[in-house]
N, CA, C and O atoms as a MOPAC input file, in Angstrom:
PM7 MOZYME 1SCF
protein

 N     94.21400 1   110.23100 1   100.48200 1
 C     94.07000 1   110.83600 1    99.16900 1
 C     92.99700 1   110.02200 1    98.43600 1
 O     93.22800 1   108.90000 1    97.98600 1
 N     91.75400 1   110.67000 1    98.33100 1
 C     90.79300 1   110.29100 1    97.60500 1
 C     90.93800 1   109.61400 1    96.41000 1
 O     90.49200 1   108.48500 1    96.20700 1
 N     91.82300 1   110.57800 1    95.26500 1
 C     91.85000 1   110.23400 1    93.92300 1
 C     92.79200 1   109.45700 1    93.30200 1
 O     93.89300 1   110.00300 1    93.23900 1
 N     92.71900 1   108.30100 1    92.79700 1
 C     93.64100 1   107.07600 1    92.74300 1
 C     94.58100 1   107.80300 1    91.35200 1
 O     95.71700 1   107.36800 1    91.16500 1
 N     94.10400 1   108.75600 1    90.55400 1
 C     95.18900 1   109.00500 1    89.63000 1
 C     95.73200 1   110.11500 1    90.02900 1
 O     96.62800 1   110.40600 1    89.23700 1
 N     95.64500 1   110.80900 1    90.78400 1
 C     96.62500 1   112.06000 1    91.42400 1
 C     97.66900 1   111.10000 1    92.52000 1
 O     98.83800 1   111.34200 1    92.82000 1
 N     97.07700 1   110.32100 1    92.83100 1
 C     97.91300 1   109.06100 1    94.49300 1
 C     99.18800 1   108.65900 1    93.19200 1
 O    100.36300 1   108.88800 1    93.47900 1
 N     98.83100 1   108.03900 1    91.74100 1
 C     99.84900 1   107.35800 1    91.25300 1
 C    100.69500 1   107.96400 1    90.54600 1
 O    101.82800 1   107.49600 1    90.44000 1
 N    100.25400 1   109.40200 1    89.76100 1
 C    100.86000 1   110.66800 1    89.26700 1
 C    101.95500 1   111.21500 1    90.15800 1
 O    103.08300 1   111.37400 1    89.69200 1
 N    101.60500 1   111.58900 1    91.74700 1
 C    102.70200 1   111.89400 1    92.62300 1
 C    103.93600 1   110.67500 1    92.73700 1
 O    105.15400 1   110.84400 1    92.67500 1
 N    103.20500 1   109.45800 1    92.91600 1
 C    104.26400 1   108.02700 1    93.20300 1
 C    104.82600 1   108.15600 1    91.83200 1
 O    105.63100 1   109.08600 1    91.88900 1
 N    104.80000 1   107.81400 1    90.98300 1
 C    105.21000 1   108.36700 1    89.85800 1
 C    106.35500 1   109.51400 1    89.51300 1
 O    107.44000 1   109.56600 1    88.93400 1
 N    105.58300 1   110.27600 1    90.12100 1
 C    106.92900 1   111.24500 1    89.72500 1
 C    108.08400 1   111.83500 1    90.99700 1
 O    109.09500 1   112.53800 1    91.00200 1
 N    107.20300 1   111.03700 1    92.09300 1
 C    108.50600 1   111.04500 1    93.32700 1
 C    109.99400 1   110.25700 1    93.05300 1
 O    110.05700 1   109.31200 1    92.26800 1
 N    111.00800 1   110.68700 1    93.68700 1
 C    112.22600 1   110.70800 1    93.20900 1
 C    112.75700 1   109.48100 1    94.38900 1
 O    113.79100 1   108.90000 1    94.05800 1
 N    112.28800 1   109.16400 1    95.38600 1
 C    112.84000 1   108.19100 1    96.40200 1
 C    111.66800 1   107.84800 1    96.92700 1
 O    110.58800 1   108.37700 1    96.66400 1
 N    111.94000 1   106.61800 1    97.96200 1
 C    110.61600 1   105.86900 1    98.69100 1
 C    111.83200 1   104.81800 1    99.45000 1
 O    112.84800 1   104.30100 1    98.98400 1
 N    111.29200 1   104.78200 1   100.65000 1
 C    111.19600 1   103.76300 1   101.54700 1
 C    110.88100 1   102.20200 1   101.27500 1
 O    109.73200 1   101.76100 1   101.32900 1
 N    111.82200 1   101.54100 1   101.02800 1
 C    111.31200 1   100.02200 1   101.42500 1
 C    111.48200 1    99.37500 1   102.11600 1
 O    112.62000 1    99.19200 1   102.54900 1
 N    110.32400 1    98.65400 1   102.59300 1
 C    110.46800 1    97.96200 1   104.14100 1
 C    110.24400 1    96.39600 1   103.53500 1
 O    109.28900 1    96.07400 1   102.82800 1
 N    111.22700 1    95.58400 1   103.92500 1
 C    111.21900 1    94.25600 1   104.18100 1
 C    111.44300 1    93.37900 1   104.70500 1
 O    112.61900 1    93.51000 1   105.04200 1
 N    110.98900 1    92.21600 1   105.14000 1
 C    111.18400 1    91.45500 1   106.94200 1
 C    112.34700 1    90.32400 1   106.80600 1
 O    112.52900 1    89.39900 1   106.01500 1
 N    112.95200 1    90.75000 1   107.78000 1
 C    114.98600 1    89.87300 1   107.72500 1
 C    114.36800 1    88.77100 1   108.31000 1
 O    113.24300 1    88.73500 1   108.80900 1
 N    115.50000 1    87.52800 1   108.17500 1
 C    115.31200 1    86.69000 1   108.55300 1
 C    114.47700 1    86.11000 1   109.75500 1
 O    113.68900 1    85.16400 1   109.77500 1
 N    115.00200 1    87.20100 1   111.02800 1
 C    114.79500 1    87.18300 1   112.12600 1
 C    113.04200 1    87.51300 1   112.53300 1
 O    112.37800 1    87.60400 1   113.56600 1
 N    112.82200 1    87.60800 1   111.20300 1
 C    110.84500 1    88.39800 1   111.68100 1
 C    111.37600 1    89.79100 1   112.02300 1
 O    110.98500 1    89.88400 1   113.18700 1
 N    111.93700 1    90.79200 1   111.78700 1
 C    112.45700 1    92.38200 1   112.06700 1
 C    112.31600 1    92.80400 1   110.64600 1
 O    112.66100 1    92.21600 1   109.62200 1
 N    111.59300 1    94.22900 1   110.85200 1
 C    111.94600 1    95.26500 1   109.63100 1
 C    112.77600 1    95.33800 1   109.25900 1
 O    113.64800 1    95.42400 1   110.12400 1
 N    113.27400 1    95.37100 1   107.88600 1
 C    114.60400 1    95.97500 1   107.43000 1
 C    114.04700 1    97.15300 1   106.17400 1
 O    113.31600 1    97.02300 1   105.19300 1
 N    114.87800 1    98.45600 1   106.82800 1
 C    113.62300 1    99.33000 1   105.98000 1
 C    115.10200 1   100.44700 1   105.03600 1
 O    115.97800 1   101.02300 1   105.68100 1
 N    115.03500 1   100.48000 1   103.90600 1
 C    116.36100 1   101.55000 1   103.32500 1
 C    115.29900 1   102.69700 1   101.92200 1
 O    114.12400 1   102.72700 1   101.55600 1
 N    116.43400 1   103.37700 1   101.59500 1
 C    115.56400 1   104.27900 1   100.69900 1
 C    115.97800 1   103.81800 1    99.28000 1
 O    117.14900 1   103.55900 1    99.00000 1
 N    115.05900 1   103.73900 1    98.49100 1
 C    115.43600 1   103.61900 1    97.24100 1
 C    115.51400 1   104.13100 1    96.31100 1
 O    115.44900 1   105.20900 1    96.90100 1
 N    115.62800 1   104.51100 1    94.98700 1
 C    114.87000 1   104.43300 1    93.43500 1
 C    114.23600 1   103.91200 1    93.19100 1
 O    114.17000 1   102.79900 1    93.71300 1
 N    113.20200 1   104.34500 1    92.13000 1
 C    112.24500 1   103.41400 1    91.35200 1
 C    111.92000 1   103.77500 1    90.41700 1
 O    112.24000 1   104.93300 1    90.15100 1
 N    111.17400 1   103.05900 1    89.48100 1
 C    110.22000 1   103.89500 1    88.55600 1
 C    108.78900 1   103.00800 1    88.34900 1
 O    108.92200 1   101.78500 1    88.30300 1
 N    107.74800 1   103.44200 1    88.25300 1
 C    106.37200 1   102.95200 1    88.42700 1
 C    106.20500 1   102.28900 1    87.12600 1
 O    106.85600 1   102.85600 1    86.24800 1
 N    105.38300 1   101.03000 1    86.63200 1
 C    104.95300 1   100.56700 1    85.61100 1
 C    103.77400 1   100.16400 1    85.69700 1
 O    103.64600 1    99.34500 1    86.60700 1
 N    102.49700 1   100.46800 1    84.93200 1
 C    101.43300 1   100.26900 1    85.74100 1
 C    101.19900 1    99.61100 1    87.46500 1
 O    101.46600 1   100.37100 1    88.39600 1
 N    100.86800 1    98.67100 1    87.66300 1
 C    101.08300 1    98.09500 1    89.09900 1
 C    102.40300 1    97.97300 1    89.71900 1
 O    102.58700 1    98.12700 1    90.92700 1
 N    103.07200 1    97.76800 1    89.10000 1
 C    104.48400 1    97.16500 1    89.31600 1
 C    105.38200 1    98.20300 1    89.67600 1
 O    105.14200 1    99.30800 1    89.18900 1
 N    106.61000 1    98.06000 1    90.60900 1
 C    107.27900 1    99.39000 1    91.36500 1
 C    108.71000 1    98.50900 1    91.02000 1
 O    108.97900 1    97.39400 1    91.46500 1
 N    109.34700 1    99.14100 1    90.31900 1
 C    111.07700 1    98.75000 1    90.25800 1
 C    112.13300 1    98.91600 1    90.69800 1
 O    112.47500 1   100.08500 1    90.51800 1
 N    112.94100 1    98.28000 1    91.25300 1
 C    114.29500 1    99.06600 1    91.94800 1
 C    115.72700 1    98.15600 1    91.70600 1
 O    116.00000 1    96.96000 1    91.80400 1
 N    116.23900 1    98.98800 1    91.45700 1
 C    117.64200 1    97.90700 1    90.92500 1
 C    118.93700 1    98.11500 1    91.90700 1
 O    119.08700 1    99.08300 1    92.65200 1
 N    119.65800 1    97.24000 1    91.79200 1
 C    121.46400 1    97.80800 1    92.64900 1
 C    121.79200 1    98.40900 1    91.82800 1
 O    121.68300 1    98.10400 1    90.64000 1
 N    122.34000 1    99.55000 1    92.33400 1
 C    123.06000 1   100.17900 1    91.54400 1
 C    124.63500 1   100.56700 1    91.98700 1
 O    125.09100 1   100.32600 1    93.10500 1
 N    125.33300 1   101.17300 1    90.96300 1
 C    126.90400 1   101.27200 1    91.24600 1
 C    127.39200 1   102.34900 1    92.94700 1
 O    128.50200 1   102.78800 1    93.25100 1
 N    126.49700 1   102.42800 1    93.46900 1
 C    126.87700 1   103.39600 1    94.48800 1
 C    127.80500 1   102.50900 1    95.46400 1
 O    127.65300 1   101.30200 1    95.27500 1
 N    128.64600 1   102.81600 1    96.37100 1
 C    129.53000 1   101.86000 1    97.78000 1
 C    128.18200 1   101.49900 1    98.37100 1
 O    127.17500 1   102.17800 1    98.57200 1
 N    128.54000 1    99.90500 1    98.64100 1
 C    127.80800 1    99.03400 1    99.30000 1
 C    129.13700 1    98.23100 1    99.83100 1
 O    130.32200 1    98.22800 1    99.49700 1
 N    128.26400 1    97.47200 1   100.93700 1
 C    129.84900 1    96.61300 1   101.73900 1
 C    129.44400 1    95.09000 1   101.05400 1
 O    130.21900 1    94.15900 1   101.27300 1
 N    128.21600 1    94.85000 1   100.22100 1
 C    127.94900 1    93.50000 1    99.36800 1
 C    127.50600 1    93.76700 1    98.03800 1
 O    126.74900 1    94.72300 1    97.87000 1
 N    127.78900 1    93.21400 1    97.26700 1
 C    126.55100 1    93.09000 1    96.10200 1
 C    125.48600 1    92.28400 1    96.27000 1
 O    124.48100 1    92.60000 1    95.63300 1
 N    125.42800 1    91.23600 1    97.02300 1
 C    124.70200 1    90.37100 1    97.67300 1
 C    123.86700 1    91.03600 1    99.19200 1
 O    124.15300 1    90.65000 1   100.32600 1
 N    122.80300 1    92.10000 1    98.87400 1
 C    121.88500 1    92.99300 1    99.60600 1
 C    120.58100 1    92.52800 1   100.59000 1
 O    119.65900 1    91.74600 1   100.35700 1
 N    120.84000 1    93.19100 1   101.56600 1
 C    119.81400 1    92.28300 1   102.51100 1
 C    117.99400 1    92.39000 1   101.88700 1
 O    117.08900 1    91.55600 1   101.91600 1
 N    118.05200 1    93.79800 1   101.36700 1
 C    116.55500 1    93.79500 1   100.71900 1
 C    116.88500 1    92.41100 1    99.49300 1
 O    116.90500 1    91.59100 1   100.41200 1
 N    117.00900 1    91.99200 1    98.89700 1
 C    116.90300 1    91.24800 1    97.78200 1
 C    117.07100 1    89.96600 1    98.22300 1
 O    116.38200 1    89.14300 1    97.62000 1
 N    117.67500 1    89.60300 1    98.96600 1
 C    118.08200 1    87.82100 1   100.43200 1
 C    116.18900 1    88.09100 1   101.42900 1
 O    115.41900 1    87.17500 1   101.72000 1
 N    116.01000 1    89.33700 1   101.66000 1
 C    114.53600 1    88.91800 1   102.22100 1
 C    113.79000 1    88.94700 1   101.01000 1
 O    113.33500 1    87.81600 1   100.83600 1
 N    113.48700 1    89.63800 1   100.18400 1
 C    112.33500 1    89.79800 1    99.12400 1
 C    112.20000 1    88.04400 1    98.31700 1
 O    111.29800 1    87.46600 1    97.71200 1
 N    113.50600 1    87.70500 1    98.68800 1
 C    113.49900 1    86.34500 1    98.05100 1
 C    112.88900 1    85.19800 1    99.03900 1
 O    112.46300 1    84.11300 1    98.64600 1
 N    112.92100 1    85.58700 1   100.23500 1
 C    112.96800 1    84.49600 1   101.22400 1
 C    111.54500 1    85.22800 1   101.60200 1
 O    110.93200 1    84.41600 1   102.29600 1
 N    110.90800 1    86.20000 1   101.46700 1
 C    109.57600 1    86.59800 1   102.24200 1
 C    108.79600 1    87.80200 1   101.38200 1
 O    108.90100 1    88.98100 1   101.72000 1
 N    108.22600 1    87.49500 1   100.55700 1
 C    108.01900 1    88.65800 1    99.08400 1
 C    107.08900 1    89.58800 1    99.69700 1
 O    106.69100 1    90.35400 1    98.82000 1
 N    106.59900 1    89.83700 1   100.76100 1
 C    105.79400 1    90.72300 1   101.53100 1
 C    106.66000 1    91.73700 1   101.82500 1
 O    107.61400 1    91.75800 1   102.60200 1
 N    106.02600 1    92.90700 1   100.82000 1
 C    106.94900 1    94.52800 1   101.21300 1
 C    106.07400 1    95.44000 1   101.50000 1
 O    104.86700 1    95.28000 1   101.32000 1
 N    106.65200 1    96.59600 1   102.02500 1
 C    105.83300 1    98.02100 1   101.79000 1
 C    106.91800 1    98.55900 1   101.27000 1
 O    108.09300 1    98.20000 1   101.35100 1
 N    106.21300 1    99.84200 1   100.49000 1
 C    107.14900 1   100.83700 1   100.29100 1
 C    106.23300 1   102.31300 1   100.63500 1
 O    105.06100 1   102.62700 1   100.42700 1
 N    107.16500 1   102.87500 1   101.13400 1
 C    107.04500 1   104.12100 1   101.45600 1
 C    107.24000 1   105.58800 1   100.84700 1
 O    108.26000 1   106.22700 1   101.10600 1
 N    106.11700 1   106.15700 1    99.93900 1
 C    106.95400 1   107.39900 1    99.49600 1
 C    106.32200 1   108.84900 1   100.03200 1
 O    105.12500 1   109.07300 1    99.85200 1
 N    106.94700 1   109.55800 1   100.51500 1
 C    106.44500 1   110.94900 1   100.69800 1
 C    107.01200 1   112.07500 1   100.43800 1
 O    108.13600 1   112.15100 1    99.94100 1
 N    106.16900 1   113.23800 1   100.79900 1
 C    106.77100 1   114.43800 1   100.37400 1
 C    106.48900 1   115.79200 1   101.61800 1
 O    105.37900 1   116.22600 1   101.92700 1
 N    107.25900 1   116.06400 1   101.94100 1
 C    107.89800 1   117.11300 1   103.05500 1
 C    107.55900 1   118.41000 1   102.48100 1
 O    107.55100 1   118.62100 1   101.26900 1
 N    107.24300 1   119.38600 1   103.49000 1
 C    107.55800 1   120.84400 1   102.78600 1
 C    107.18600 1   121.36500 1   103.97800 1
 O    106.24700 1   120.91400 1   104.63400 1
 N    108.24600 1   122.81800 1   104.49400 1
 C    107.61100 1   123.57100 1   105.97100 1
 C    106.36200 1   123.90500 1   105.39500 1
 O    105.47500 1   124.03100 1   106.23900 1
 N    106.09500 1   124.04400 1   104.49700 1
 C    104.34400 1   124.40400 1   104.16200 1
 C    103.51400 1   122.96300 1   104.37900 1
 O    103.29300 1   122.06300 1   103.56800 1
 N    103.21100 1   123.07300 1   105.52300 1
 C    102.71200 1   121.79400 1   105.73200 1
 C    100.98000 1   121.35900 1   105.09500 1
 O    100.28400 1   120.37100 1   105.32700 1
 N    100.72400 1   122.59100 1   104.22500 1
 C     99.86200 1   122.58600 1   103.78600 1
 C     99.93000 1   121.50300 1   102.02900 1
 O     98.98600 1   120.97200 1   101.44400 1
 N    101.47400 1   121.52800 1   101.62900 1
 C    101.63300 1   120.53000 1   100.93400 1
 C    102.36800 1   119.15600 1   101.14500 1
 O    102.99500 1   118.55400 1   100.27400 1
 N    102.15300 1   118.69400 1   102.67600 1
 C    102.39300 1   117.24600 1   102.99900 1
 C    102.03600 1   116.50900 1   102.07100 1
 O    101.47700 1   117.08600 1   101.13900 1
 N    102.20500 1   115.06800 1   101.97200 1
 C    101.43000 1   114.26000 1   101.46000 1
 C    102.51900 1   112.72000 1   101.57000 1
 O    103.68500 1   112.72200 1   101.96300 1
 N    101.99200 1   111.91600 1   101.25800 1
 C    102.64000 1   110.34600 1   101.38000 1
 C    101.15400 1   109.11000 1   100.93000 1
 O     99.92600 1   109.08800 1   101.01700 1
 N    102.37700 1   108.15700 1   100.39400 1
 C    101.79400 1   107.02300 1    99.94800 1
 C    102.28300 1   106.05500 1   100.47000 1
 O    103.48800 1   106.02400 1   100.71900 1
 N    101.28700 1   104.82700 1   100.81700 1
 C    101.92400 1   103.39800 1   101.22800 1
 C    101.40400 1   102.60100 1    99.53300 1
 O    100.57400 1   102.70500 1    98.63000 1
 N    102.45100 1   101.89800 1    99.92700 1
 C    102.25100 1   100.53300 1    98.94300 1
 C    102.59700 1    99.79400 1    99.18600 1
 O    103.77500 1    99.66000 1    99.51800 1
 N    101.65700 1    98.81000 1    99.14800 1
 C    102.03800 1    96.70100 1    99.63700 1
 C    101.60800 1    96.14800 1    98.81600 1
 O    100.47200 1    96.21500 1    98.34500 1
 N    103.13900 1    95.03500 1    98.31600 1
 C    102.90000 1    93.71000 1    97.32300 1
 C    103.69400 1    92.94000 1    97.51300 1
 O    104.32400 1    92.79400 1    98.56000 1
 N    103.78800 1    92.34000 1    96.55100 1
 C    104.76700 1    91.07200 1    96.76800 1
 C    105.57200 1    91.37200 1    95.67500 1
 O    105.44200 1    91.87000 1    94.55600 1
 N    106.73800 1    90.74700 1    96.60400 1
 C    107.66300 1    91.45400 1    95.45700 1
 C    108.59900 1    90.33400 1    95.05500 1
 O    108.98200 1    89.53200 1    95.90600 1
 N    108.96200 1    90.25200 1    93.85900 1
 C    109.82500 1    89.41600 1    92.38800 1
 C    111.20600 1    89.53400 1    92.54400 1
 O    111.50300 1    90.67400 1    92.18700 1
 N    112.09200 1    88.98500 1    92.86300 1
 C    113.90100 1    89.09000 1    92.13800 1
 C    114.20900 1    88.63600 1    91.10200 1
 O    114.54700 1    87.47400 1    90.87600 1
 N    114.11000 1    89.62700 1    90.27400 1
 C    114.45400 1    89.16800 1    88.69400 1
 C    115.89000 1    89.29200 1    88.13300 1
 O    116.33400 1    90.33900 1    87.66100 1
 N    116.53800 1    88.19700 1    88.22100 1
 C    117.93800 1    87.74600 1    87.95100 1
 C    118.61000 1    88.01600 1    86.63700 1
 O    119.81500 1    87.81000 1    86.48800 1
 N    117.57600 1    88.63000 1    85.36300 1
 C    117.39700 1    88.15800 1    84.07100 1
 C    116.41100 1    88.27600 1    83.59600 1
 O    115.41500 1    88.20400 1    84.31600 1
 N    116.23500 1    88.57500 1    81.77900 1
 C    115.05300 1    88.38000 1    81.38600 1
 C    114.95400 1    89.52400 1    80.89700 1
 O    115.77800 1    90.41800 1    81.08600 1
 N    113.79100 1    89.63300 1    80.11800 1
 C    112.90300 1    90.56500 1    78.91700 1
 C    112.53200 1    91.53100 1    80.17400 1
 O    113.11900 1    92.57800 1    80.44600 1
 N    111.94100 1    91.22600 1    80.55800 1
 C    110.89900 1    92.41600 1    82.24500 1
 C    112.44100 1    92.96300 1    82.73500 1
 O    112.94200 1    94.05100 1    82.45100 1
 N    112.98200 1    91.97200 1    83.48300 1
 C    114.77500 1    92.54100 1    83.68900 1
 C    115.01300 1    93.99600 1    83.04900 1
 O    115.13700 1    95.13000 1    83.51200 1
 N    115.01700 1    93.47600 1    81.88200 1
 C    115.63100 1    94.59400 1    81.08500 1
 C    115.07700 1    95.78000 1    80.22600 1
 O    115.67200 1    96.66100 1    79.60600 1
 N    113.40800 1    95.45200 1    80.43200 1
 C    112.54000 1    96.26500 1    80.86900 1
 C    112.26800 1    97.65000 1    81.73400 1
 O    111.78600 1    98.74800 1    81.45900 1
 N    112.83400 1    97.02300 1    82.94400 1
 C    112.56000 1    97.90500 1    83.82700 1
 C    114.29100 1    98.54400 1    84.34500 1
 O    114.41800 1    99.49200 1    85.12000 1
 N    115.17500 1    97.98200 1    83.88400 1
 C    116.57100 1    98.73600 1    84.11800 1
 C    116.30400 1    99.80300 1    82.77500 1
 O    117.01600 1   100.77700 1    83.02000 1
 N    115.62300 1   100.02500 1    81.53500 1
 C    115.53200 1   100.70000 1    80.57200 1
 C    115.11200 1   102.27000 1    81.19500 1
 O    115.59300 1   103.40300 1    81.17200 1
 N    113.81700 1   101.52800 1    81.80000 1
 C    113.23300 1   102.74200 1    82.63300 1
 C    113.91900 1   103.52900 1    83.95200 1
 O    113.77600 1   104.70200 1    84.29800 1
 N    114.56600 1   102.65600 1    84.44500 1
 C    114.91400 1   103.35800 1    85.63200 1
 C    116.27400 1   104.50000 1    84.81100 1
 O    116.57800 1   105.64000 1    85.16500 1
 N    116.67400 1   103.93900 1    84.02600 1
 C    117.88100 1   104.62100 1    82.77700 1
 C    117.28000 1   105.75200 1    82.50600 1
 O    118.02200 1   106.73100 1    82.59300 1
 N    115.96700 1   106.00400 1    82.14300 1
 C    115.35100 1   106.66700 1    81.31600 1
 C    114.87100 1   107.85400 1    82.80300 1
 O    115.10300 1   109.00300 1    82.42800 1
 N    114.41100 1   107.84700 1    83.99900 1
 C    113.93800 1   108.36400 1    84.83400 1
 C    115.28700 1   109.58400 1    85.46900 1
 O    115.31200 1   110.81200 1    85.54900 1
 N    116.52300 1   108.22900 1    85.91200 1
 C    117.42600 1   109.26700 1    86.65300 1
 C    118.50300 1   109.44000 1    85.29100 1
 O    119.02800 1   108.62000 1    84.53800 1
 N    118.53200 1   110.54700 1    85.36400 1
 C    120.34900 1   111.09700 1    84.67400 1
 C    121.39000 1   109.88600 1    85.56000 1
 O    121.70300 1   108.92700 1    84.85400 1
 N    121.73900 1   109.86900 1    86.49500 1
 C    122.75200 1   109.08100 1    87.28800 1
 C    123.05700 1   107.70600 1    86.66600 1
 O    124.08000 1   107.11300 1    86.32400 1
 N    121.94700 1   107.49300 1    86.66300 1
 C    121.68700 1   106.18500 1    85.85100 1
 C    122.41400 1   106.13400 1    84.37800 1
 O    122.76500 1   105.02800 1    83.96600 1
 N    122.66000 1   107.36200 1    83.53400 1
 C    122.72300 1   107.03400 1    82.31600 1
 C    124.84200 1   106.84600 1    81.91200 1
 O    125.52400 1   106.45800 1    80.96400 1
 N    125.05300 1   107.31400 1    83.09000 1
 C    126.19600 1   107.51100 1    82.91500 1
 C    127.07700 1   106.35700 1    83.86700 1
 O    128.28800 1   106.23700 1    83.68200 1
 N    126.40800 1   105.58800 1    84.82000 1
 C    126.32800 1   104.13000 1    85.54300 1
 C    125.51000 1   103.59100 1    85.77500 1
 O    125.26700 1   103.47300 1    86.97600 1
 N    124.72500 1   103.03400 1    84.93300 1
 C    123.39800 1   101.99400 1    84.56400 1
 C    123.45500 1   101.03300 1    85.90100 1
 O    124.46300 1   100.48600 1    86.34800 1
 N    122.11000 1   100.96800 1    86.42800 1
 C    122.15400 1    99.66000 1    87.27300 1
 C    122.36800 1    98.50300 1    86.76900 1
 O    122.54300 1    98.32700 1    85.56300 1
 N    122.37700 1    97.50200 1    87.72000 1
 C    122.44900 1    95.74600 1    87.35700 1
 C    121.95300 1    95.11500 1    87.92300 1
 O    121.40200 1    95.53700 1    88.94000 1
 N    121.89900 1    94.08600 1    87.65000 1
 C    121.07200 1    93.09000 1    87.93300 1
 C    121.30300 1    92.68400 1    89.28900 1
 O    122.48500 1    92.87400 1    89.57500 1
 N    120.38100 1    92.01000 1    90.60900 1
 C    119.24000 1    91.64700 1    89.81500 1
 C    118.41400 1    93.17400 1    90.15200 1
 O    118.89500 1    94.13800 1    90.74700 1
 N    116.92300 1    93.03500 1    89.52300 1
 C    115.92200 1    93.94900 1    89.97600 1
 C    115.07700 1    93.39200 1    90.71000 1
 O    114.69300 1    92.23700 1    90.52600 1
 N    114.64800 1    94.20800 1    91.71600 1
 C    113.52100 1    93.85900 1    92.42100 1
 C    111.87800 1    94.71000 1    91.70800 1
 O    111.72600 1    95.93200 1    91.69900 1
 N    111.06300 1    93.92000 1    91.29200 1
 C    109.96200 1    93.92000 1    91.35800 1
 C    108.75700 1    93.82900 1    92.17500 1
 O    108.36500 1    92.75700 1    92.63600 1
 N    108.01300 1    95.23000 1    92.40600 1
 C    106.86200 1    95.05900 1    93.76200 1
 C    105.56100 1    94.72600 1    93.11400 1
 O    104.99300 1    95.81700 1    93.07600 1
 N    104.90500 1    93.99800 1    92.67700 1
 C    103.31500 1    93.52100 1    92.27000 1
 C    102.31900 1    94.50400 1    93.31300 1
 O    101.68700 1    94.12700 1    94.30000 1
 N    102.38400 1    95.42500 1    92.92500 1
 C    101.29900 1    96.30500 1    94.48700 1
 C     99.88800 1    95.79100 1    94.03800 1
 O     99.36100 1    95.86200 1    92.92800 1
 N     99.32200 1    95.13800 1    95.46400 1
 C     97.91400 1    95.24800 1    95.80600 1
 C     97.35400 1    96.09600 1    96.68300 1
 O     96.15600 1    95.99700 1    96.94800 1
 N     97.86800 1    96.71200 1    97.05200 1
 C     97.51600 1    98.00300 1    97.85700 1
 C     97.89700 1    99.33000 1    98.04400 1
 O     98.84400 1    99.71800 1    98.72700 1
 N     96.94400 1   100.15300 1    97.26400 1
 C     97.44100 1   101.61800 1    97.48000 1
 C     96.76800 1   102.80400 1    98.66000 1
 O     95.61600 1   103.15800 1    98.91100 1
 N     97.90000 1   103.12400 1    99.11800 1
 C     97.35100 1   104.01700 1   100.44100 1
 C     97.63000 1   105.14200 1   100.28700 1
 O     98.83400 1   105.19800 1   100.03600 1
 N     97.18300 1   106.11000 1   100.29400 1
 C     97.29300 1   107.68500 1   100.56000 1
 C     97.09800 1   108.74800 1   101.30800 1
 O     95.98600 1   108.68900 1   101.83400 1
 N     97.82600 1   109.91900 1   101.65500 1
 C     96.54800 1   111.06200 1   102.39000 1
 C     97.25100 1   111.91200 1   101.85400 1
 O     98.28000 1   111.46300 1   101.34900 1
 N     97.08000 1   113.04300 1   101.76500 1
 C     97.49900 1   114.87400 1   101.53500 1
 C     97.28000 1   115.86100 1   102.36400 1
 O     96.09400 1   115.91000 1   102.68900 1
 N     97.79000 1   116.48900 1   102.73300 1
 C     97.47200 1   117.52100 1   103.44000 1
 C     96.06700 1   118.65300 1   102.63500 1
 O     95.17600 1   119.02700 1   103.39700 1
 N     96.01500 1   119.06100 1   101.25600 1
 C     95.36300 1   119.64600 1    99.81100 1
 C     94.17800 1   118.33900 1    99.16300 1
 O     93.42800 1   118.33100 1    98.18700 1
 N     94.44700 1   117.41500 1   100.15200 1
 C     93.04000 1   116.96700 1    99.42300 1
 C     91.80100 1   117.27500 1    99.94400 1
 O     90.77900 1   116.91600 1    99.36000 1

């Protein structure tokens, strides 16, 4: 995808994405998330859904190895409107804080789900230095 504000308009207003981050072992560990975009910055919080920890393997690597991708795309049998984005940064565990509570505002503000069981802490923060794209319509 040629055009860097149609690439961040779609990431933006996509509803899930892929994040990939490397376990202890040097292995992918890759799950789907939420987010919501802030200029550079990509947000994702725990939220109240069944988990078997609150203590999450994405957030134990992002801490121990801040090198992520995330993955977002979009499907359709009209394969004439494919399309997907990569993004790689380094990514933040924010325990706390003004940005913290920043970006749980937004993710509040993005999903309904959210408003009625707010995420918590901590958030993960992605610093993207790299944006990748293609479309099927470009």
């Amino acid at each position: 995808m040629d055009d860097p504000v149609e690439l961040r308009r779609r990431v933006a207003e996509a509803r899930v994405a892929r994040l990939a981050t490397i376990g202890a072992a040097g292995r992918p560990h890759l799950v789907p998330i939420v987010f919501v975009l802030r200029d550079d910055t990509l947000y994702s919080a725990v939220d109240a859904k069944p988990k078997r920890s609150r203590k999450l393997q994405r957030i134990e690597n992002a801490r121990r190895e801040p090198d992520v991708t995330v993955l977002i795309d979009h499907y359709d049998d009209d394969w004439t409107r494919l399309w997907w984005a990569r993004l790689r940064g380094r990514a933040r565990v924010l325990d706390g804080g003004e940005e913290a509570a920043r970006a749980l505002a937004l993710l509040i503000a993005k999903y309904e789900q959210y408003r009625e069981a707010p995420p918590g802490l901590p958030v993960l923060a992605v610093d993207i230095d790299e944006w990748r794209g293609w479309a099927a319509d470009a």
